[in-house]
C-alpha positions as CSV (number, residue, x, y, z in Angstrom):
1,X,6.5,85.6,-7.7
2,X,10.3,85.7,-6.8
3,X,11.1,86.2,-3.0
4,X,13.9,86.5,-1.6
5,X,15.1,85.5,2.1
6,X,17.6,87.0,4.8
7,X,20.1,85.3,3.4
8,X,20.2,85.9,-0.1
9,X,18.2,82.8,-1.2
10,X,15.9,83.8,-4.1
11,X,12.5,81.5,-4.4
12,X,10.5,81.0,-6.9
13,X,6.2,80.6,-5.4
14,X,3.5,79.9,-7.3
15,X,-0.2,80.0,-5.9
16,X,-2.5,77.4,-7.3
17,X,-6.4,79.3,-6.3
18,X,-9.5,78.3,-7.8
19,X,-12.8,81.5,-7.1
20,X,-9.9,83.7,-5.0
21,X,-9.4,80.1,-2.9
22,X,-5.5,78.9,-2.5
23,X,-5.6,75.4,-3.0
24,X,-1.7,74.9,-3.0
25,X,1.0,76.3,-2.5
26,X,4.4,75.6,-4.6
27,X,7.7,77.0,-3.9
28,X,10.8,76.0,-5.8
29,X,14.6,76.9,-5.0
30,X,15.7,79.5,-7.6
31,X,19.6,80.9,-7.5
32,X,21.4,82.9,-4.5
33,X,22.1,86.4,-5.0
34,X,23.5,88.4,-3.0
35,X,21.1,90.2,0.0
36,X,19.0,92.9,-1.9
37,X,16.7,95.9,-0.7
38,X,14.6,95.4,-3.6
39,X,14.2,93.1,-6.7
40,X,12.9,94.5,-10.2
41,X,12.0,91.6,-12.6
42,X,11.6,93.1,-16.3
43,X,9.2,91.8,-19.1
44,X,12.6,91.7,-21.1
45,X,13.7,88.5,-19.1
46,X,16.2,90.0,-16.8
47,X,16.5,90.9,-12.9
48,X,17.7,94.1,-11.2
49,X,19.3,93.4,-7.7
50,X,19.8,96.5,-6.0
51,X,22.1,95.0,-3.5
52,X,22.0,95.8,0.3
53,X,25.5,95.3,1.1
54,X,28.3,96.3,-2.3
55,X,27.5,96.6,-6.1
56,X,24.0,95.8,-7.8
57,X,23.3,93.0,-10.2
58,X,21.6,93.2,-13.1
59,X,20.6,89.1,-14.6
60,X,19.2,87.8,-17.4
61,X,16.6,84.6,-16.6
62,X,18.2,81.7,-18.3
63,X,16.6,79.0,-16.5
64,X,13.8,76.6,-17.6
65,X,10.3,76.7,-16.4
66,X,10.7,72.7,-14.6
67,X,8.5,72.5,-11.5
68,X,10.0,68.9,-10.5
69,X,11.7,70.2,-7.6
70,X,9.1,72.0,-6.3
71,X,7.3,71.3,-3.1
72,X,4.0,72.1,-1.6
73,X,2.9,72.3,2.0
74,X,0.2,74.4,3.3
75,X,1.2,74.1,6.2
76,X,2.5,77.6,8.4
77,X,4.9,76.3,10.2
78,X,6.8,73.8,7.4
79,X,10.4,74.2,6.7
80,X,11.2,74.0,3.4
81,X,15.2,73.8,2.9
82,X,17.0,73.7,-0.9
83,X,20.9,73.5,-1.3
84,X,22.1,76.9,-3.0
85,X,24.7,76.1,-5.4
86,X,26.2,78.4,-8.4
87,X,24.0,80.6,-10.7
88,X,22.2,78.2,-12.8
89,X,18.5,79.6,-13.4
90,X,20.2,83.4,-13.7
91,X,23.5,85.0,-15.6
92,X,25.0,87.7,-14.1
93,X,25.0,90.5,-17.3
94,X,26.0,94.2,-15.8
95,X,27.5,95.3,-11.6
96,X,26.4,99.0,-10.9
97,X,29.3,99.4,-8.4
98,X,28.2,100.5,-4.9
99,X,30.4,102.0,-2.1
100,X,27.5,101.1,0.4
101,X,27.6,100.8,3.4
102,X,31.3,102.6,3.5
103,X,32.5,101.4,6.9
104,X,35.4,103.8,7.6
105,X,37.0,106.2,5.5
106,X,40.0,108.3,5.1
107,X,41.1,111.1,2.8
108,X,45.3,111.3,2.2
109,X,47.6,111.9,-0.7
110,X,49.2,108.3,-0.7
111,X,50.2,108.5,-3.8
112,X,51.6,112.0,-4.1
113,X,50.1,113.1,-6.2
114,X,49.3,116.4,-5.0
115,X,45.6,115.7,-5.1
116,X,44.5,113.9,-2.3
117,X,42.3,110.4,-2.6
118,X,39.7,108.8,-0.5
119,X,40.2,105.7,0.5
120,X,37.2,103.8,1.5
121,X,36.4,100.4,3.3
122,X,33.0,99.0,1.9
123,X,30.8,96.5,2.0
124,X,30.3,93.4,4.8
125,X,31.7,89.8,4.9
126,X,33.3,88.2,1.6
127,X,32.0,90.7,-0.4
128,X,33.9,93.7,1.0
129,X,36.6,95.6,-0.6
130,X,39.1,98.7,-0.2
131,X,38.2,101.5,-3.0
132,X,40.5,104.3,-4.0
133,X,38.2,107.1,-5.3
134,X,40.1,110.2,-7.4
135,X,38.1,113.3,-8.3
């Protein structure tokens, strides 16, 4: 199972279960993508992140199947922290470009070129960007 968190912290969990009984419960730090609406892992190896804020990912798994970092705690209220770091279990292959969420938007001809443009301000935080769309 992948999950992902508020921040954009994908986890790998694994349920150990013996006649429909959990025994244990091991989750291991996976990569950091950015915040997603939904995750789509394909039997073909690779991830679709359809990103919440600016453009989609699409990832091939690249990562090995090592379980040494993993930890286990039943318990409900245990905090389990990893240190994100740079892609290293997933390799960014294809961006769908995404003007979500457009925060503001105007439509001028900057450029004369007597066919006016619309200029867009998208995304949130580091990943936002000014896009210049023609028709």
């Amino acid at each position: 199972v992948v999950v992902q968190t508020e921040y954009g912290v994908l986890y790998k969990g694994k349920l150990k279960y013996e006649d429909d009984v959990v025994h244990e419960v091991l989750i291991k730090y996976f990569d950091t993508v950015p915040v997603c609406n939904a995750l789509c892992v394909l039997r073909t190896g690779f991830l679709f992140a359809a990103s919440e804020f600016g453009n989609h990912g699409f990832y091939l798994f690249v990562g090995d199947e090592d379980e040494s970092d993993a930890s286990s705690n039943m318990s409900p209220h245990a905090v389990v922290e990893f240190v994100p770091h740079r892609l290293k279990n997933l390799q960014l292959v294809d961006e769908l470009p995404s003007a979500s969420p457009i925060l503001d938007m105007k439509v001028m001809d900057l450029l004369h070129e007597e066919t006016p443009q619309i200029y867009a301000l998208c995304g949130r935080g580091p990943r936002s960007s000014l896009r210049i769309m023609r028709h």
